[in-house]
N, CA, C and O atoms as a CHARMM CRD file, in Angstrom:
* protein
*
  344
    1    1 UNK  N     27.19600  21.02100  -7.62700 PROA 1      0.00000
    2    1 UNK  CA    25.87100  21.51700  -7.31900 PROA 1      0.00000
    3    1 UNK  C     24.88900  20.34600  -7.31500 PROA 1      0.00000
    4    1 UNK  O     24.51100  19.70800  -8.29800 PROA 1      0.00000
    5    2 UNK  N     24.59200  20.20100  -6.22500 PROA 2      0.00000
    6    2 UNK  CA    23.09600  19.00800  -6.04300 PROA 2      0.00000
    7    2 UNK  C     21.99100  19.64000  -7.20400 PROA 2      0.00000
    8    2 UNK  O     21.88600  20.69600  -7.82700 PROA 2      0.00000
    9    3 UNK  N     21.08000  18.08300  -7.09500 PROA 3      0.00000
   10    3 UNK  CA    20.14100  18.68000  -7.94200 PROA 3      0.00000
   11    3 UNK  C     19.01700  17.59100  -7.41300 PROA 3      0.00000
   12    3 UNK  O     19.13200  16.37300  -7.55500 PROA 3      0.00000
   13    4 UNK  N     17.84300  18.29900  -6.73800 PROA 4      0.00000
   14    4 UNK  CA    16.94400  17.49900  -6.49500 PROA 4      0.00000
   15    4 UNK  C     15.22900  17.34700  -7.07600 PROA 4      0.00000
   16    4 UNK  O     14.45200  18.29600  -6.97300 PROA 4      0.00000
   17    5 UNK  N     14.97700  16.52700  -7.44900 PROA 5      0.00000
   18    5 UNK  CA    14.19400  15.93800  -8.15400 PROA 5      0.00000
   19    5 UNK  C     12.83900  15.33800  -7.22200 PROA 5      0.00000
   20    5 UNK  O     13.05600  14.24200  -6.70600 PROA 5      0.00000
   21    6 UNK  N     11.31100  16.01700  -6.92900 PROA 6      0.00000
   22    6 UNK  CA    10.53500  15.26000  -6.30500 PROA 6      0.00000
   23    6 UNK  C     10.28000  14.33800  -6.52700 PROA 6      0.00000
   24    6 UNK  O     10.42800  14.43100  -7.74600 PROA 6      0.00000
   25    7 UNK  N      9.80900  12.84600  -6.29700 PROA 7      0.00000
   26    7 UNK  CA     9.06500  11.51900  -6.54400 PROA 7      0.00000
   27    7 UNK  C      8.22100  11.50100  -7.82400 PROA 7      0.00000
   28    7 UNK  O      8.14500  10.66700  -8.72700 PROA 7      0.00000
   29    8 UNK  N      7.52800  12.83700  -7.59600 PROA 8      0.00000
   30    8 UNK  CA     6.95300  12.18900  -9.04800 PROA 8      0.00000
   31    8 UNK  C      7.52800  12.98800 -10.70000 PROA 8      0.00000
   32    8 UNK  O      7.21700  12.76300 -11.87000 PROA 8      0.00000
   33    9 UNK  N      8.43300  13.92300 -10.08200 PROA 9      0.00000
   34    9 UNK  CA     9.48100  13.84500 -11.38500 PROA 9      0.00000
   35    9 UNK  C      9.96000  12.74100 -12.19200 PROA 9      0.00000
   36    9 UNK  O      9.73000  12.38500 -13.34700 PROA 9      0.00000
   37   10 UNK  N     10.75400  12.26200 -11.17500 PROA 10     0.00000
   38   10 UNK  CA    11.79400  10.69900 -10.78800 PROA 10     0.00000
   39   10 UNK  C     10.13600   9.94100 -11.87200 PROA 10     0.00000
   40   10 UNK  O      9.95900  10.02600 -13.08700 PROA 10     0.00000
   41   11 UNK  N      9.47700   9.45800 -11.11000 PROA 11     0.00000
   42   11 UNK  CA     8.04000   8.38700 -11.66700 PROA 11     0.00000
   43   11 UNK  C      7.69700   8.95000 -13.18600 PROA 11     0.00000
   44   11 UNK  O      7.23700   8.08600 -13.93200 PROA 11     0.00000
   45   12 UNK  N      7.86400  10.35400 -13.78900 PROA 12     0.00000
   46   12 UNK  CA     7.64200  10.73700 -14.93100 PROA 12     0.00000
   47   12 UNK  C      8.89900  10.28200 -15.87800 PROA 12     0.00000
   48   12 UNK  O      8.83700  10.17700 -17.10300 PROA 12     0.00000
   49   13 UNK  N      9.79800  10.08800 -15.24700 PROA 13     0.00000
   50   13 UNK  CA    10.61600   9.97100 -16.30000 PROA 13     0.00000
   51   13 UNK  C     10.87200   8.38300 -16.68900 PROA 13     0.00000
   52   13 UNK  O     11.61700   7.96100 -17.57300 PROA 13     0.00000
   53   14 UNK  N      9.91200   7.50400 -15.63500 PROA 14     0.00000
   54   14 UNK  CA    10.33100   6.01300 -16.06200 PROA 14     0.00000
   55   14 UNK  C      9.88400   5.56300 -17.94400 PROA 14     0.00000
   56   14 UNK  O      8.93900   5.96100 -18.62600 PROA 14     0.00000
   57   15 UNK  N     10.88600   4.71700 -18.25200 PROA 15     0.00000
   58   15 UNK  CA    10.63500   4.44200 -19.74600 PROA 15     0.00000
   59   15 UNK  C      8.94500   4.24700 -20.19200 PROA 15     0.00000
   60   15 UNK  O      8.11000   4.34700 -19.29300 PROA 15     0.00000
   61   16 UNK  N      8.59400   4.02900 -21.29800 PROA 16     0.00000
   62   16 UNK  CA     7.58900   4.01000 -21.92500 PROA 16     0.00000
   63   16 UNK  C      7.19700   2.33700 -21.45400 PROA 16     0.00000
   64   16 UNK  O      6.20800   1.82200 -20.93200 PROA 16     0.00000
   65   17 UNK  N      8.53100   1.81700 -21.93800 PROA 17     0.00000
   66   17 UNK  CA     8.40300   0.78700 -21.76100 PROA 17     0.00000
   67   17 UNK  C      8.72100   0.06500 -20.28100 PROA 17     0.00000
   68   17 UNK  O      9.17100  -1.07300 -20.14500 PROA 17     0.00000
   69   18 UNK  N      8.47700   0.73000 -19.51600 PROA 18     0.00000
   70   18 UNK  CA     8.50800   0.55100 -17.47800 PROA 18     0.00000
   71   18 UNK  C      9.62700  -0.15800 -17.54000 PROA 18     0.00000
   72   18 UNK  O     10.37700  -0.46200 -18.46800 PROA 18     0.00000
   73   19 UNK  N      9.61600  -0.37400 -16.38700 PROA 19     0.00000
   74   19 UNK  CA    11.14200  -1.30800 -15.41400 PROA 19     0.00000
   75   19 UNK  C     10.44900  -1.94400 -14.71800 PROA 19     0.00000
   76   19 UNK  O      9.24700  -1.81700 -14.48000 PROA 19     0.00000
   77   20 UNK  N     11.31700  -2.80100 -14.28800 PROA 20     0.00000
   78   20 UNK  CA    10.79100  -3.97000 -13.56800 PROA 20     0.00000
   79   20 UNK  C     10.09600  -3.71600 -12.31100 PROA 20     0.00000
   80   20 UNK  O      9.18300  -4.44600 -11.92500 PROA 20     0.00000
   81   21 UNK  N     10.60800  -2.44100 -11.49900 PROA 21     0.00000
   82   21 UNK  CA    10.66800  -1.94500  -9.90100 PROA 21     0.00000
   83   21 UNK  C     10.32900  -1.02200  -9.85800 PROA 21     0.00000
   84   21 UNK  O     10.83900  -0.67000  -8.79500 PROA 21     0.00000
   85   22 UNK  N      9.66200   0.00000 -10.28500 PROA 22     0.00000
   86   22 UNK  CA     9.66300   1.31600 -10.54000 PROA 22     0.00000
   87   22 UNK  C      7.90100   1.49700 -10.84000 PROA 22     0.00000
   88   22 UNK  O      7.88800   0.93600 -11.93600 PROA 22     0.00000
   89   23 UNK  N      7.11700   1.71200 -10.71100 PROA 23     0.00000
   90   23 UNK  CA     5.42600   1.88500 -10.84900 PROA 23     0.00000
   91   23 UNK  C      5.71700   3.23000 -11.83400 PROA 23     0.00000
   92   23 UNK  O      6.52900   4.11900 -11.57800 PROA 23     0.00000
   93   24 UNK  N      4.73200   3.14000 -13.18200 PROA 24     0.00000
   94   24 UNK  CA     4.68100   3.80700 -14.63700 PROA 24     0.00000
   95   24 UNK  C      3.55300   4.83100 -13.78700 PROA 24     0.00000
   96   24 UNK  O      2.58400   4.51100 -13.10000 PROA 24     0.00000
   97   25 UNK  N      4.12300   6.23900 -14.14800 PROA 25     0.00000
   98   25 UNK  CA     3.28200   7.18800 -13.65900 PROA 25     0.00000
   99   25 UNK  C      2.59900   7.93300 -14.98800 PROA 25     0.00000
  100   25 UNK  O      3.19400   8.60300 -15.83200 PROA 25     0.00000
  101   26 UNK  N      1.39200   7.66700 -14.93600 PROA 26     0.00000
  102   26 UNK  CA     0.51100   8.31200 -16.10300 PROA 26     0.00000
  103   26 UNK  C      0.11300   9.35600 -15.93900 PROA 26     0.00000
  104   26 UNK  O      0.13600   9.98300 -16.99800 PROA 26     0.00000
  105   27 UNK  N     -0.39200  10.10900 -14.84800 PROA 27     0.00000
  106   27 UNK  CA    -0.42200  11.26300 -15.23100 PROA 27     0.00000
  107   27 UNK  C     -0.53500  11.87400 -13.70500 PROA 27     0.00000
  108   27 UNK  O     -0.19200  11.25500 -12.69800 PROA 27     0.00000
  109   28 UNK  N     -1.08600  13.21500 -13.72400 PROA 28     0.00000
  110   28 UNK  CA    -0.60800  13.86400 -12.22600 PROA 28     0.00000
  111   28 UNK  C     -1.61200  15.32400 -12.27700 PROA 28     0.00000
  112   28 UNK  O     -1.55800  16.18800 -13.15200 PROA 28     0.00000
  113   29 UNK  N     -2.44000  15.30600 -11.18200 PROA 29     0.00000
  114   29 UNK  CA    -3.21900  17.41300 -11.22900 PROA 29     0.00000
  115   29 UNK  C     -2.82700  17.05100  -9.43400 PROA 29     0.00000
  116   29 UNK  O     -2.29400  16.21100  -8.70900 PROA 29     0.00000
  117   30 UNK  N     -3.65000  18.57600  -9.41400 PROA 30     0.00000
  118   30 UNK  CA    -3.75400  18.39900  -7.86600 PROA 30     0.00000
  119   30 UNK  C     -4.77300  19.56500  -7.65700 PROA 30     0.00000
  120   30 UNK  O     -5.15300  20.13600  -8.67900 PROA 30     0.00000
  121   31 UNK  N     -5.16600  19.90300  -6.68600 PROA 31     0.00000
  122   31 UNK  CA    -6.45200  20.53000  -5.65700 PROA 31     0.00000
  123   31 UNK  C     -5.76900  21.66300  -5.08500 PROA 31     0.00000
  124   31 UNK  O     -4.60100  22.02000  -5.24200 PROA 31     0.00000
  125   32 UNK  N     -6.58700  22.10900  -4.47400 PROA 32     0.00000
  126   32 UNK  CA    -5.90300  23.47400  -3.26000 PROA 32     0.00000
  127   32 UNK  C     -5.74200  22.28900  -1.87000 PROA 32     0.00000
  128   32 UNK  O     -5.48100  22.70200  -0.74000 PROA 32     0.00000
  129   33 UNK  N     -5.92100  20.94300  -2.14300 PROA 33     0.00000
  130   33 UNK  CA    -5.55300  20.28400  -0.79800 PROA 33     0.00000
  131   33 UNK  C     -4.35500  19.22800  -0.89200 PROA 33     0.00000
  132   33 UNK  O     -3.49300  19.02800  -0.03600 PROA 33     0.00000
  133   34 UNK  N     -4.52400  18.50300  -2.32400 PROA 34     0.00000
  134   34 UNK  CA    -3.56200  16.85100  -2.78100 PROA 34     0.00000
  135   34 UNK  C     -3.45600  17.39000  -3.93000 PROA 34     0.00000
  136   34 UNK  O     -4.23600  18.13800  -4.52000 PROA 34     0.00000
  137   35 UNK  N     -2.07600  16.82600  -4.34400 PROA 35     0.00000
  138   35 UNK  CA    -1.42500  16.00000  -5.18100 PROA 35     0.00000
  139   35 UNK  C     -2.00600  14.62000  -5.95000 PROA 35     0.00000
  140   35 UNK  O     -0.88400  14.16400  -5.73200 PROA 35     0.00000
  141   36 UNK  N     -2.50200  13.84000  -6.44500 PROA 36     0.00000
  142   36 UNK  CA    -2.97500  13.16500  -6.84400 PROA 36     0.00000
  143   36 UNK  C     -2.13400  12.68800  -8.66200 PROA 36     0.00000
  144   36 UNK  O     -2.01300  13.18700  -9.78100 PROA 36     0.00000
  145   37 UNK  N     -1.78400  11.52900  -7.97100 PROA 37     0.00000
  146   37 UNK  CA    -0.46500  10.29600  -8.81600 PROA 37     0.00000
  147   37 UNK  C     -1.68900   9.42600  -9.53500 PROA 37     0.00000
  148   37 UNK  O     -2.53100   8.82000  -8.87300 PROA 37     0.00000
  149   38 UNK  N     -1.66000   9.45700 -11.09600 PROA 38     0.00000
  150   38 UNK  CA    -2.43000   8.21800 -11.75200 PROA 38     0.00000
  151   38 UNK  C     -1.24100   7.50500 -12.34600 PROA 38     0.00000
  152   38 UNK  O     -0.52700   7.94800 -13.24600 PROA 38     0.00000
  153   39 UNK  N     -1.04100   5.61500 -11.34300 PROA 39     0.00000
  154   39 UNK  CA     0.05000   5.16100 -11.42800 PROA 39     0.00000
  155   39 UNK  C     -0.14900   3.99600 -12.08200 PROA 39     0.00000
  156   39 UNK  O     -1.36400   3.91000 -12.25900 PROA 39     0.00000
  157   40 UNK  N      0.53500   2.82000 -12.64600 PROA 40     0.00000
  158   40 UNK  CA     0.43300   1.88100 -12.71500 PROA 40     0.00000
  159   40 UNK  C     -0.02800   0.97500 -11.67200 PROA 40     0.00000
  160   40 UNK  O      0.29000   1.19500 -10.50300 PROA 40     0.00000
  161   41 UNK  N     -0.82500  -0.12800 -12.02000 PROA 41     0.00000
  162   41 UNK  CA    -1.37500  -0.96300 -10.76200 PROA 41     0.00000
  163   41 UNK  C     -0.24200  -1.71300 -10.58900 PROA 41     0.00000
  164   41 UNK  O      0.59800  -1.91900 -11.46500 PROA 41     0.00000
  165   42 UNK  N     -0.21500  -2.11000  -9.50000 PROA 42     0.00000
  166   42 UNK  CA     0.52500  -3.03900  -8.85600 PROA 42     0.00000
  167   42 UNK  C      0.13300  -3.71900  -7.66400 PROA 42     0.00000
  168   42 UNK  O      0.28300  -3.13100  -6.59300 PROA 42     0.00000
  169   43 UNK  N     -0.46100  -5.14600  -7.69500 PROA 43     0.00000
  170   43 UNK  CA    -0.73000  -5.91300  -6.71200 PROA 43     0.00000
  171   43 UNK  C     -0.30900  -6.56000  -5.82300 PROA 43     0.00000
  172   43 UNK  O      0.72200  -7.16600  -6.11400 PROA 43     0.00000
  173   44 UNK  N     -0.77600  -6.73600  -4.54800 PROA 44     0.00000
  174   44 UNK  CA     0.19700  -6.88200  -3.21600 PROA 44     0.00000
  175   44 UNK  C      0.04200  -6.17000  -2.17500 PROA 44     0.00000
  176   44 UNK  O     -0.08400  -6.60600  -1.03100 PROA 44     0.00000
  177   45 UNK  N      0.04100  -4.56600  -2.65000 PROA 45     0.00000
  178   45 UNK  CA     0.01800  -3.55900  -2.07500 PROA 45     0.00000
  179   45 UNK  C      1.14700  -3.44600  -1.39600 PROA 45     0.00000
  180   45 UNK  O      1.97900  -4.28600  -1.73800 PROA 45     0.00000
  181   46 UNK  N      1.60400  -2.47500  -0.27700 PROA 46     0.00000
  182   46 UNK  CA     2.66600  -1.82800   0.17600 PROA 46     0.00000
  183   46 UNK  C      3.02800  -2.23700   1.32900 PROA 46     0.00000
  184   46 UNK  O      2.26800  -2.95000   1.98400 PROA 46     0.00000
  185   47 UNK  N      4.33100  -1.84500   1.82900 PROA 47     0.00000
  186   47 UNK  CA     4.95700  -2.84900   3.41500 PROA 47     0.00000
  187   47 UNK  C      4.51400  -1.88200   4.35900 PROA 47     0.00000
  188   47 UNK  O      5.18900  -2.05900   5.37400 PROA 47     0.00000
  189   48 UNK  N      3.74400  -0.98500   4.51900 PROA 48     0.00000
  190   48 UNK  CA     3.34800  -0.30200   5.34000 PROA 48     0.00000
  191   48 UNK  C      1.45000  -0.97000   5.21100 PROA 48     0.00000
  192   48 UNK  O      0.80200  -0.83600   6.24900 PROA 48     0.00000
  193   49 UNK  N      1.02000  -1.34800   4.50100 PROA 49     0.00000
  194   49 UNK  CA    -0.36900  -2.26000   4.76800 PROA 49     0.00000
  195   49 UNK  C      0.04700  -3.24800   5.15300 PROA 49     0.00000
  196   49 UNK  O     -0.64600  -3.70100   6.06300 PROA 49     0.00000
  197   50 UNK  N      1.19700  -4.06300   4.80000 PROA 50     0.00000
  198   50 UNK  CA     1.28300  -5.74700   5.21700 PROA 50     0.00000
  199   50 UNK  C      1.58200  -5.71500   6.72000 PROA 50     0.00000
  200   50 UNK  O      1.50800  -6.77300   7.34500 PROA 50     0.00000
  201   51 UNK  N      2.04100  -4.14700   7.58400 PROA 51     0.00000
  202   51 UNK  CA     2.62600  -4.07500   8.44400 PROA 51     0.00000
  203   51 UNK  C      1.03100  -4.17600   9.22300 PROA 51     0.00000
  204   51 UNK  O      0.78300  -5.18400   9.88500 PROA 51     0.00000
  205   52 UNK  N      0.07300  -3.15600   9.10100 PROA 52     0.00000
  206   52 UNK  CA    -0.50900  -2.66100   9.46400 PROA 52     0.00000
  207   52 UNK  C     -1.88900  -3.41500   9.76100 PROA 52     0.00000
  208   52 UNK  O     -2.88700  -3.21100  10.45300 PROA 52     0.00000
  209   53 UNK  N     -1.33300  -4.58800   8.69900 PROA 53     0.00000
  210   53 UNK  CA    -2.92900  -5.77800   8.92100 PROA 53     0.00000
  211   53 UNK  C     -2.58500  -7.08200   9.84600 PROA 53     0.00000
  212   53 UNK  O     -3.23700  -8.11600   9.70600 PROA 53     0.00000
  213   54 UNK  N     -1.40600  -6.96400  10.90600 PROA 54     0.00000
  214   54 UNK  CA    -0.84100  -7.55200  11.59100 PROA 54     0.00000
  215   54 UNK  C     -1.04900  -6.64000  13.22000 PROA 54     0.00000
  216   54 UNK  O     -1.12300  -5.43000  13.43200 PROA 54     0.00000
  217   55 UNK  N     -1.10100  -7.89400  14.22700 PROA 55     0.00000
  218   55 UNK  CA    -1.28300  -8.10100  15.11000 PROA 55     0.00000
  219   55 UNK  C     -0.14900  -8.43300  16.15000 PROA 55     0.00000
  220   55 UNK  O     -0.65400  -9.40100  16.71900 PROA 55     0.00000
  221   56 UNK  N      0.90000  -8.25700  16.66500 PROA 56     0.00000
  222   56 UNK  CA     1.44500  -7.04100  16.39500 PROA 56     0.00000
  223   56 UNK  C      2.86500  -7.21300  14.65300 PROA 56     0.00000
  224   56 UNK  O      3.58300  -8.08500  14.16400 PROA 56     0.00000
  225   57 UNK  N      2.48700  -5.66900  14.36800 PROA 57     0.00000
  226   57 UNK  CA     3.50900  -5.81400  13.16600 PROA 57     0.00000
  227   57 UNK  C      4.41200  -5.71200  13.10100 PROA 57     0.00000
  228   57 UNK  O      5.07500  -4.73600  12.75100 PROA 57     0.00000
  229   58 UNK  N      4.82500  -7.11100  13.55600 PROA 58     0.00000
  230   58 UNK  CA     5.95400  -7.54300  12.74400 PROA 58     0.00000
  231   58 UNK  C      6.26700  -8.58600  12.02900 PROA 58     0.00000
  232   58 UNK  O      5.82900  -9.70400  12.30100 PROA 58     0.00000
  233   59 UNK  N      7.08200  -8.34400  11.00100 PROA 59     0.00000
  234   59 UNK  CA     7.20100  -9.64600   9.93500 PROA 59     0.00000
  235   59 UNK  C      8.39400 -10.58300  10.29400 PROA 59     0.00000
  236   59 UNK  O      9.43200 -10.34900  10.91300 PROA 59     0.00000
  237   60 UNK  N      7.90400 -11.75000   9.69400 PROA 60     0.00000
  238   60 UNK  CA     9.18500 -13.08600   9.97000 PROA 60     0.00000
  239   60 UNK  C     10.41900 -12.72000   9.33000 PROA 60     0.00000
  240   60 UNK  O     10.56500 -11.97300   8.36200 PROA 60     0.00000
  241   61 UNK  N     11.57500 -13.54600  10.20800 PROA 61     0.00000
  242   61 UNK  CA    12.83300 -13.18500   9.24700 PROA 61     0.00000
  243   61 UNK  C     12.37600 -13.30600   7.50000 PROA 61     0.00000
  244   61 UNK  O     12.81400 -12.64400   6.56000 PROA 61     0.00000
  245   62 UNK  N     11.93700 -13.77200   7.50000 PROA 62     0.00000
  246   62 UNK  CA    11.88400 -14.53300   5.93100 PROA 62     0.00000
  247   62 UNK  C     11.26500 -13.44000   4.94500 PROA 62     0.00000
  248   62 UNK  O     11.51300 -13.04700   3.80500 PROA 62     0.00000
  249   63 UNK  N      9.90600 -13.00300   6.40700 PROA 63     0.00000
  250   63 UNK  CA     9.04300 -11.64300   5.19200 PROA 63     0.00000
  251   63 UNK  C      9.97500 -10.49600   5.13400 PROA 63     0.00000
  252   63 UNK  O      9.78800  -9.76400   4.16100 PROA 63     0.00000
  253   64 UNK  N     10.97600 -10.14300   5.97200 PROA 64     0.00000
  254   64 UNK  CA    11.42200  -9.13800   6.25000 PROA 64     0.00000
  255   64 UNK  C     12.98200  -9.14000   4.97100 PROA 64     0.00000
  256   64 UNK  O     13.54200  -8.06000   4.78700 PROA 64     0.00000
  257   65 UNK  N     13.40000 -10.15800   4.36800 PROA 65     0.00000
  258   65 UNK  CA    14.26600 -10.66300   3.78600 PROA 65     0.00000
  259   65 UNK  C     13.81600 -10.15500   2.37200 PROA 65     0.00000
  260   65 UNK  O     14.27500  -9.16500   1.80100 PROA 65     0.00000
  261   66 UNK  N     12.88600 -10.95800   1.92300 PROA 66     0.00000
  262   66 UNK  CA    11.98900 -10.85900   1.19600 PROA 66     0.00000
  263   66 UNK  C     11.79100  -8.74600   0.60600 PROA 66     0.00000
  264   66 UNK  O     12.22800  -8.23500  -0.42500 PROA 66     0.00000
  265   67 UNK  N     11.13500  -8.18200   1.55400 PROA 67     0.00000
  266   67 UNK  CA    10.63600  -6.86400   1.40900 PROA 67     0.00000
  267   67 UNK  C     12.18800  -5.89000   1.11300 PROA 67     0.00000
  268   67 UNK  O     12.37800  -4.88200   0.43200 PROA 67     0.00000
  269   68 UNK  N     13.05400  -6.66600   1.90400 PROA 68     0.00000
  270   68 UNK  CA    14.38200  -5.60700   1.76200 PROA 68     0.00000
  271   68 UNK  C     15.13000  -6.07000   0.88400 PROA 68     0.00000
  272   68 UNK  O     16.11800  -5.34500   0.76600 PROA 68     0.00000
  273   69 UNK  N     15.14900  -7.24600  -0.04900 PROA 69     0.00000
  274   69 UNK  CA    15.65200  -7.64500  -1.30700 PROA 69     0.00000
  275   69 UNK  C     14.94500  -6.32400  -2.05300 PROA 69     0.00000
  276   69 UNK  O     15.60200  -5.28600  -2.12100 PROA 69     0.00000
  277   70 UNK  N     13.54900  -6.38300  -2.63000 PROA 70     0.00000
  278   70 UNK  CA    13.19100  -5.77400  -3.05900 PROA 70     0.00000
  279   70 UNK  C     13.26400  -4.40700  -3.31200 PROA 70     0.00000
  280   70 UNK  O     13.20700  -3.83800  -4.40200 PROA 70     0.00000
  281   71 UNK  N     13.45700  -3.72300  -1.69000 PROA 71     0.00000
  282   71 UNK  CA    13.80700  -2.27300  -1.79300 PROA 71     0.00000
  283   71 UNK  C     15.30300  -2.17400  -2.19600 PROA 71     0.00000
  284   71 UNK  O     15.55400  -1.21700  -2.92800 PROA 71     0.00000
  285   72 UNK  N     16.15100  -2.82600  -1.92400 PROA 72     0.00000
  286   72 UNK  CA    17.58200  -2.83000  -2.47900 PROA 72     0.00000
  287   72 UNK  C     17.43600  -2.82700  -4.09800 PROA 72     0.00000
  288   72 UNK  O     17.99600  -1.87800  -4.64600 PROA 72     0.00000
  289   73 UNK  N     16.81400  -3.68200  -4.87800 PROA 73     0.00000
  290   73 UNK  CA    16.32800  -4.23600  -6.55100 PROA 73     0.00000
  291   73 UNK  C     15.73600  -2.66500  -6.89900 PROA 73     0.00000
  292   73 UNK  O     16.37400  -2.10300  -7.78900 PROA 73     0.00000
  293   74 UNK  N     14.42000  -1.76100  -6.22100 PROA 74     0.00000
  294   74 UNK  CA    14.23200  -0.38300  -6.41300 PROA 74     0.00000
  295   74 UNK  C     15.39500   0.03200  -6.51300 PROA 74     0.00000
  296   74 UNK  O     15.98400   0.23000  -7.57500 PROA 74     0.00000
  297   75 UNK  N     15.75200   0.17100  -5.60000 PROA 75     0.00000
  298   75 UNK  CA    16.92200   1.57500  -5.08100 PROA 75     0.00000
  299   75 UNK  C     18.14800   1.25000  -6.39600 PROA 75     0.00000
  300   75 UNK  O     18.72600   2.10400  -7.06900 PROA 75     0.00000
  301   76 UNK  N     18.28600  -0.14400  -6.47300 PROA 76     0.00000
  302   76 UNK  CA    19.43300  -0.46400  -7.49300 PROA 76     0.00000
  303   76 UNK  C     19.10100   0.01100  -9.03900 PROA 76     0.00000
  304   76 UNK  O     19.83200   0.49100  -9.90600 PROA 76     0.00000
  305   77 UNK  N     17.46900  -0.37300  -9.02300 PROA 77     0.00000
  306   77 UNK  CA    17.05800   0.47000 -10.29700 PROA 77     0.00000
  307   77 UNK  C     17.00300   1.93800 -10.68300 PROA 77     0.00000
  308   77 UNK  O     17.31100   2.42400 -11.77100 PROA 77     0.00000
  309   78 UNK  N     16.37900   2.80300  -9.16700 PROA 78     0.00000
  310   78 UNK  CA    16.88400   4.37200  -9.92500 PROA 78     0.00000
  311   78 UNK  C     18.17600   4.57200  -9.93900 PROA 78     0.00000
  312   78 UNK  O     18.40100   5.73500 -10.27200 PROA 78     0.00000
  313   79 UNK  N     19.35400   3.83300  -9.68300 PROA 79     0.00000
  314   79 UNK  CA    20.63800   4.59200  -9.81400 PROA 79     0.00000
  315   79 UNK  C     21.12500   3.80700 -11.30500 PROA 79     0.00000
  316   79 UNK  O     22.15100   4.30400 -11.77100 PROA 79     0.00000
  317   80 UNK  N     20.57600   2.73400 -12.05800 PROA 80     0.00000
  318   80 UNK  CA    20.94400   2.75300 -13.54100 PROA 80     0.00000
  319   80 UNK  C     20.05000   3.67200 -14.00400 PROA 80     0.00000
  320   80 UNK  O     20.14900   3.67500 -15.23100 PROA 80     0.00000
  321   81 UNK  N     19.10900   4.56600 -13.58900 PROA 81     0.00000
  322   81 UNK  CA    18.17700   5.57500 -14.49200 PROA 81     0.00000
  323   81 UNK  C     18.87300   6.92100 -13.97600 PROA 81     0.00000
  324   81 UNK  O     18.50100   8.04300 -14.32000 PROA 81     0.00000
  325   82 UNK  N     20.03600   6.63000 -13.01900 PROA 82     0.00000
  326   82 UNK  CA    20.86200   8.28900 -13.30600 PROA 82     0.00000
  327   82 UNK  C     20.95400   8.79600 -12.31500 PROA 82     0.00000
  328   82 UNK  O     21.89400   9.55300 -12.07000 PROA 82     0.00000
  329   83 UNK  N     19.41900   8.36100 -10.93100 PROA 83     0.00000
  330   83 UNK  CA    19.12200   8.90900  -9.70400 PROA 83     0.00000
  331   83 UNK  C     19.49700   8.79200  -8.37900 PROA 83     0.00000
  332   83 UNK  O     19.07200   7.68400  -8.05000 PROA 83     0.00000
  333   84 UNK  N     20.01300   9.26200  -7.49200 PROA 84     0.00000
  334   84 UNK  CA    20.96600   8.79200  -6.39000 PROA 84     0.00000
  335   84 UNK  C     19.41700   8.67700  -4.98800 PROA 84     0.00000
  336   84 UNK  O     18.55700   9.53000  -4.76700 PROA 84     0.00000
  337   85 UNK  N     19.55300   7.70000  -4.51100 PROA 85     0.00000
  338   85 UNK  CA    18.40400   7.64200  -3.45200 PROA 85     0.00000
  339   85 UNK  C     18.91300   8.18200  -2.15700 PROA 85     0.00000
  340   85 UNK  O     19.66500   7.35000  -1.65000 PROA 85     0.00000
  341   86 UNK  N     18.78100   9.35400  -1.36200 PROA 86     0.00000
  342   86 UNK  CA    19.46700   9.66200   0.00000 PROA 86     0.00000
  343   86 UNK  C     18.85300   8.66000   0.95800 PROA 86     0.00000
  344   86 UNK  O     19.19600   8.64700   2.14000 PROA 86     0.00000
């Protein structure tokens, strides 16, 4: 039997003491419109802005190397916390 878990389940259950890859989710309400995530900061911002402040977007082999190390290092981290990424 599958068992699926939304995003910010998964983000509630990161340790007290965070992970390296994973943004510490503090707390969570929502509206009759949003959802609304109070997360850990994290600077840089996201590969969908770095995409988006480019002319046209796309990134160098190197940035693109770079961004998908990283999502591999995520993805490698929720599956030692138990979670399978589809």
């Amino acid at each position: 039997q599958a068992f699926f878990m939304e995003e910010r389940d998964v983000l509630a259950t990161v340790p007290v003491e965070g992970t390296q890859w994973i943004p510490r989710l503090h707390g969570a309400f929502q509206d009759e419109a949003n959802i609304y995530l109070i997360m850990e900061y994290a600077s840089g911002g996201d590969l969908f802005s770095a995409l988006d402040r480019r002319d046209p977007p796309v990134l160098s082999e190197g940035e693109a190397r770079f961004y998908v190390a990283e999502m591999i290092l995520a993805v490698a981290e929720l599956h030692s916390m138990g979670y399978i990424h589809r």
